[in-house]
N, C-alpha and C positions, 0 to 999 in steps of 0.2 A: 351569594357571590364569593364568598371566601371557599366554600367546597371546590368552584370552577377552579378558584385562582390556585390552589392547594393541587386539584389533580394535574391542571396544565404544568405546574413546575417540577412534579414528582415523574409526569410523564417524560417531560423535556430532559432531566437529570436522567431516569433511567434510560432514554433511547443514545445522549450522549453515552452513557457507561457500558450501550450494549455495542453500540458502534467503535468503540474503542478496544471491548473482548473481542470483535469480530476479527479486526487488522492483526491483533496478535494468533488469532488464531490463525490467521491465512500467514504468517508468517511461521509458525509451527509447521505447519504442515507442508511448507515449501521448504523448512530444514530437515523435517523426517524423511520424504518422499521426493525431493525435488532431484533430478537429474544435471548433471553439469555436464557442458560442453564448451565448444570454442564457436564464436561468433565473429561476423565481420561488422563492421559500419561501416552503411551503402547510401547514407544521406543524412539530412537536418531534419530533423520533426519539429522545431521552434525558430520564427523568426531571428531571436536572438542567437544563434547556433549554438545553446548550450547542453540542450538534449536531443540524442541523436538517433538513427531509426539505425537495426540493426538486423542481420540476416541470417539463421543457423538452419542446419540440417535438422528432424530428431535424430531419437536412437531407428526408428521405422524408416527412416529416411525421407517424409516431408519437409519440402523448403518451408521455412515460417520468415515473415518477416514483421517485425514489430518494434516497439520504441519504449526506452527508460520511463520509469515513473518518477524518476527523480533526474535533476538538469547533474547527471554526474561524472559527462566526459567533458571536461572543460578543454584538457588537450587535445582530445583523439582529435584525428582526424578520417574523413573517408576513405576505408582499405584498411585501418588499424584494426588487429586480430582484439578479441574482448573476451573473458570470460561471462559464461551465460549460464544461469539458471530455471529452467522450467517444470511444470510437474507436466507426467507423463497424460495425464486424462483431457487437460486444454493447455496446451504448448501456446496456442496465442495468445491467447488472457492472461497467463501464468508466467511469460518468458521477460526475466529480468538481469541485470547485474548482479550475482553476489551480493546480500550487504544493503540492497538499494530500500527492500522493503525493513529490513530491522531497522535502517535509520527514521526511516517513517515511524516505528514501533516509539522509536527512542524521543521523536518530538512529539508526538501523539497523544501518551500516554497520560506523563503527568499533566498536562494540559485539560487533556479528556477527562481526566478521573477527579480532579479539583473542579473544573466547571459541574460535571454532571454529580456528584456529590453535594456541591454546594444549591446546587437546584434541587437536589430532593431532599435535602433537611429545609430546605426553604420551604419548598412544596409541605414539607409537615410538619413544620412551625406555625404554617397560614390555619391546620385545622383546630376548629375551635373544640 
């Protein structure tokens, strides 16, 4: 019983630690490669109205429209011009505020990297 209990928590700690490398890296590579532009907000994406759905052209010139991952226009309103960030290969998966995914990186991390840390010294602390 102690091998399971050992690989569950070495597993659980490593998938925290890897899902935590993953965000920073999606955040690298939205600051090496990411394209800036100007965007509008064209409506609410949350009951609460604090994140809002936004609408830019690319550089190719499809319309995209899509919404913050973070609740981070607390004033805008709809019509307020934004600045927008997207990478060039998925403009809709990828299209955010400036800023929105590093603050994600910035709560993330040490969070991420203490929990899944402390799960895999646990996880090999358990083996006997």
């Amino acid at each position: 019983m102690d091998y399971l209990d050992a690989i569950f928590w070495i597993g659980a700690g490593g998938f925290i630690i890897f899902i935590t490398l993953a965000v920073w890296y999606r955040w690298l590579r939205m600051r090496n490669r990411g394209i800036r532009t100007t965007g509008v907000i064209v409506g609410l994406a949350t009951p609460d109205r604090r994140s809002k759905v936004f609408e830019f052209v690319t550089a190719d010139g499809a319309v995209i429209r899509s919404k913050s991952s973070l609740s981070a226009f607390y004033s805008s309103k709809v019509g307020t011009r934004i600045d927008i960030t997207y990478h060039p290969d998925d403009p809709l998966e990828s299209a955010d505020r400036p800023g929105a995914l590093f603050v994600a990186c910035l709560l993330i991390t040490p969070i991420g990297l203490m929990i899944g840390f402390a799960q895999l010294l646990y996880g090999i602390d358990l083996l006997p």
